[in-house]
C-alpha positions as CSV (number, residue, x, y, z in Angstrom):
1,X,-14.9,-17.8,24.2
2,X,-14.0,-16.1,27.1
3,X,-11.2,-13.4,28.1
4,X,-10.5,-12.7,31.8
5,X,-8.8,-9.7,32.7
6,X,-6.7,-10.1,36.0
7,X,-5.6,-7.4,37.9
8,X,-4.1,-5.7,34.9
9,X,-2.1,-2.3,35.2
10,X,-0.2,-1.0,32.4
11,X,2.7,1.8,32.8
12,X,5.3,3.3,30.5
13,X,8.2,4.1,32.6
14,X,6.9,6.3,35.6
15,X,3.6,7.2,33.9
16,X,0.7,5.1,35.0
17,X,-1.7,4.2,32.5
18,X,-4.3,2.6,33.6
19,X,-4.5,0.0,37.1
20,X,-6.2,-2.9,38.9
21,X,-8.7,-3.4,35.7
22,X,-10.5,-6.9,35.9
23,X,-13.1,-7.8,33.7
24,X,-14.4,-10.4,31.6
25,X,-15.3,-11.0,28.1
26,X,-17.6,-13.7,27.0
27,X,-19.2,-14.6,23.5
28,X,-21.1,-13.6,21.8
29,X,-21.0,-10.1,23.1
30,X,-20.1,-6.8,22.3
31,X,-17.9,-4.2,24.2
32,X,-16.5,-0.6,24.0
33,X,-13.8,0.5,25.4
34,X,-14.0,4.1,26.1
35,X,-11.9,7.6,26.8
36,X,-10.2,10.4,25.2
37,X,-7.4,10.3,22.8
38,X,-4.1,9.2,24.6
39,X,-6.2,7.5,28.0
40,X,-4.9,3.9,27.2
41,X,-7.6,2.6,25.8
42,X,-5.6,1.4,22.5
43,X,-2.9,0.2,24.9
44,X,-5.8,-2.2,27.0
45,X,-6.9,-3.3,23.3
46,X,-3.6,-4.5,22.2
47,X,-2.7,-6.8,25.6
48,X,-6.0,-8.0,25.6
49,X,-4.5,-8.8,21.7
50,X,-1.6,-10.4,23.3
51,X,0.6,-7.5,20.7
52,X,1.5,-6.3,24.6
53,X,2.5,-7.5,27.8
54,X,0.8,-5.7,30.9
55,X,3.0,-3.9,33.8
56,X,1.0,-6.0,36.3
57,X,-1.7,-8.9,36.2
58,X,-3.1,-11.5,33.9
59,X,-5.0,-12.1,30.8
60,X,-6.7,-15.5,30.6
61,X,-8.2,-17.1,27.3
62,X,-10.7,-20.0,27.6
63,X,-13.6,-21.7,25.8
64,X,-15.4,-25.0,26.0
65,X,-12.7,-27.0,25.5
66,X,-10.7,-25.3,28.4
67,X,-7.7,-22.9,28.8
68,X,-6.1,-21.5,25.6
69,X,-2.6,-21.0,25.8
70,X,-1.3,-17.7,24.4
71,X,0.9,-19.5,21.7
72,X,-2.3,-20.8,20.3
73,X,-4.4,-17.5,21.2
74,X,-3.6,-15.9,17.2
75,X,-5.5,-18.4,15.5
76,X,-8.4,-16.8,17.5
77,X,-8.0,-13.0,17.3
78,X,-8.7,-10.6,14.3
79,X,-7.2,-7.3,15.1
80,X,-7.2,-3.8,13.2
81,X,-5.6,-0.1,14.3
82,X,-5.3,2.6,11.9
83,X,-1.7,2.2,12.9
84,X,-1.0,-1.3,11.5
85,X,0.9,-1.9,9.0
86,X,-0.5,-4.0,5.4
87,X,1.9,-4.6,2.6
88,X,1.4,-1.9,0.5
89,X,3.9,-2.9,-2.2
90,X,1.4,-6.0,-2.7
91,X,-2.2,-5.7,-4.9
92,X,-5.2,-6.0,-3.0
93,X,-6.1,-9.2,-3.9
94,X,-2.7,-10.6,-3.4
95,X,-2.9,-9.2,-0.1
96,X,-5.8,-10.7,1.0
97,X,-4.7,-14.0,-0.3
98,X,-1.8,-14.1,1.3
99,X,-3.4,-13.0,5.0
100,X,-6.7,-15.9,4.4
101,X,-3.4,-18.4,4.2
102,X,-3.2,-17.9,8.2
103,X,-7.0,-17.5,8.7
104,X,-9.6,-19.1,7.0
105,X,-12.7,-16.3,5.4
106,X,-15.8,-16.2,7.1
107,X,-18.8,-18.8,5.5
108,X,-16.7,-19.7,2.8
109,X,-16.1,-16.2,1.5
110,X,-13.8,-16.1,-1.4
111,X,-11.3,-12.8,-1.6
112,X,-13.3,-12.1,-4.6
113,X,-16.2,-12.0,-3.1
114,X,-14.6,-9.4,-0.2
115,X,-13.5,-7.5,-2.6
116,X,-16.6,-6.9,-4.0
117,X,-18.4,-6.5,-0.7
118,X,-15.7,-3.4,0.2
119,X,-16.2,-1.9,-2.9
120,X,-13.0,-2.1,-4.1
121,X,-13.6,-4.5,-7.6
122,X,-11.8,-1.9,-9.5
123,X,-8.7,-1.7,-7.2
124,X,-8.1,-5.4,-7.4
125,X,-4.9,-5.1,-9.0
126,X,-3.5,-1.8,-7.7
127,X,-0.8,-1.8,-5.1
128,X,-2.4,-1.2,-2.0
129,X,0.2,1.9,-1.7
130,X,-1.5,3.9,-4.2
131,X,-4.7,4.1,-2.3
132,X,-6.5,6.6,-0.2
133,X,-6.1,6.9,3.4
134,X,-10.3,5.6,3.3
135,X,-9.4,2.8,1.2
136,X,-6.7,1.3,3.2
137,X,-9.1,1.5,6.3
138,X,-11.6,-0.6,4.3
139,X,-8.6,-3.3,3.4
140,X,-7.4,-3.6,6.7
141,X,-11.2,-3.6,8.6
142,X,-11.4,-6.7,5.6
143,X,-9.1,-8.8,7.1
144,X,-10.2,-8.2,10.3
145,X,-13.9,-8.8,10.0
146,X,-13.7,-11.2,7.4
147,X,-11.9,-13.9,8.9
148,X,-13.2,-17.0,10.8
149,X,-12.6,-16.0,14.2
150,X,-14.5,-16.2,17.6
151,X,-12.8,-12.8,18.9
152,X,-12.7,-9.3,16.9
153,X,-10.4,-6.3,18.1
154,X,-11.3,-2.9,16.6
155,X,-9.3,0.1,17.3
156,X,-10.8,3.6,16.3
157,X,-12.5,1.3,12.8
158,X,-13.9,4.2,11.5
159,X,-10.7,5.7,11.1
160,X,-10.5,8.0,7.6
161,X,-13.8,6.7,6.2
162,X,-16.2,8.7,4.6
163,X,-19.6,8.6,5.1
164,X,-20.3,5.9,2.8
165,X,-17.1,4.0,4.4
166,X,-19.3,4.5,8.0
167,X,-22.4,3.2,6.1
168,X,-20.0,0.1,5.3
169,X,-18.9,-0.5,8.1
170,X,-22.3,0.0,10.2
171,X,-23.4,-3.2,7.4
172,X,-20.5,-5.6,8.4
173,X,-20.7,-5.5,11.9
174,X,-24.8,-5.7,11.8
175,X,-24.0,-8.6,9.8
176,X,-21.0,-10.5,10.2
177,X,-20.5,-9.9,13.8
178,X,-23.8,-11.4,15.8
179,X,-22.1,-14.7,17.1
180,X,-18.8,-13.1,18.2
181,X,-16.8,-11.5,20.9
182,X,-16.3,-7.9,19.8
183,X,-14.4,-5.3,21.9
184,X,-14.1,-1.4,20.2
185,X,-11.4,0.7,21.5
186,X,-13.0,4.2,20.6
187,X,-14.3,8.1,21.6
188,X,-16.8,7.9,18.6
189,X,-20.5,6.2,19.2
190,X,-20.8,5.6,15.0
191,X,-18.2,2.6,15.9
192,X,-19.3,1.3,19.0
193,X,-23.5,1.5,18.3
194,X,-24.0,-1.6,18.7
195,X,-22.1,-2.5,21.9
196,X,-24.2,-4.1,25.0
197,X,-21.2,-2.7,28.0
198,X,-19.0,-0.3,27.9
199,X,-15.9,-0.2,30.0
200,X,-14.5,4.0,30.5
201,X,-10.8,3.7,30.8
202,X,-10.5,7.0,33.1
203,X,-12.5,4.4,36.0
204,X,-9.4,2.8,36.4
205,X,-6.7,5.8,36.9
């Protein structure tokens, strides 16, 4: 897979983000995307998502096969934000059922057996909405990391964790992330460790 940044500037109103960033992506590989809280880093993660349009320029999806269109791009992308929304009237396991409907589990995982690998076996039942700020984090890095896709999005994953939730999450990416294209959006280095580049969102003021 490959993502190809074009010329892309971002602005809200008369406030200017972030301009002229081009860049490219490639798998496998790892990336952080990096600056203080409120730089636009979060805002370059989600239009590289396609969850934004940019002011200015392009982003391009490709892979072996050729050009990927941006109505097929979803079946591609996992994304997570401490911001997005999970059905919290729903159980944990129905939760996860219903989001590996649209995206099949990595190596034949079953939602049993993620349950059990976030720790959560006890919770299977619970409305998410009764969890802990931590907890949630670890459902919604689940269906992120989890699924059977060539690209992984993480915004700020280490959002409300815990040191054992860290410890977590340090094991999945060493793990389940080796043959992907993974792009952090973060100010923390415990959630982007194990990127090759990094990409500082004040260059491009």
């Amino acid at each position: 897979m490959k993502i190809s940044l074009e010329n892309i500037s971002k602005r809200f109103q008369k406030h200017r983000i972030f301009k002229d960033i081009s860049y490219s992506f490639t798998t496998p590989g790892s990336y952080a995307i990096l600056g203080a809280n409120g730089s636009g880093k979060s805002t370059l993660l989600r239009i590289i998502a396609r969850m934004q349009n940019p002011s200015i320029g392009k982003v391009l999806y490709s892979n072996d096969n050729g050009t990927i269109g941006i109505d097929k791009i979803f079946s591609h992308i996992s994304f997570t934000a401490p911001g997005q929304e999970i059905v919290e009237e729903l159980t944990l396991h129905e939760f996860l059922t219903f989001h590996f409907r649209f995206k099949k589990t990595l190596s034949g995982l079953s939602v049993a057996e993620i349950i059990k690998i976030i720790g959560l076996e006890a919770f299977t039942h619970k409305p998410i909405g009764d969890y802990s700020s931590g907890m949630k984090q670890r459902v919604k890095l689940a269906q992120a990391i989890f699924a059977d896709t060539p690209i992984l999005l993480l915004d700020e994953p280490c959002t409300n964790l815990d040191k054992q939730g860290v410890e977590q999450y340090t094991n999945w990416i060493e793990q389940y992330t080796k043959d992907r294209l993974v792009i952090v959006a973060s100010n923390d280095v415990r959630e982007y460790f194990f990127c090759k580049e990094t990409i500082a969102i004040e260059d491009y003021k």
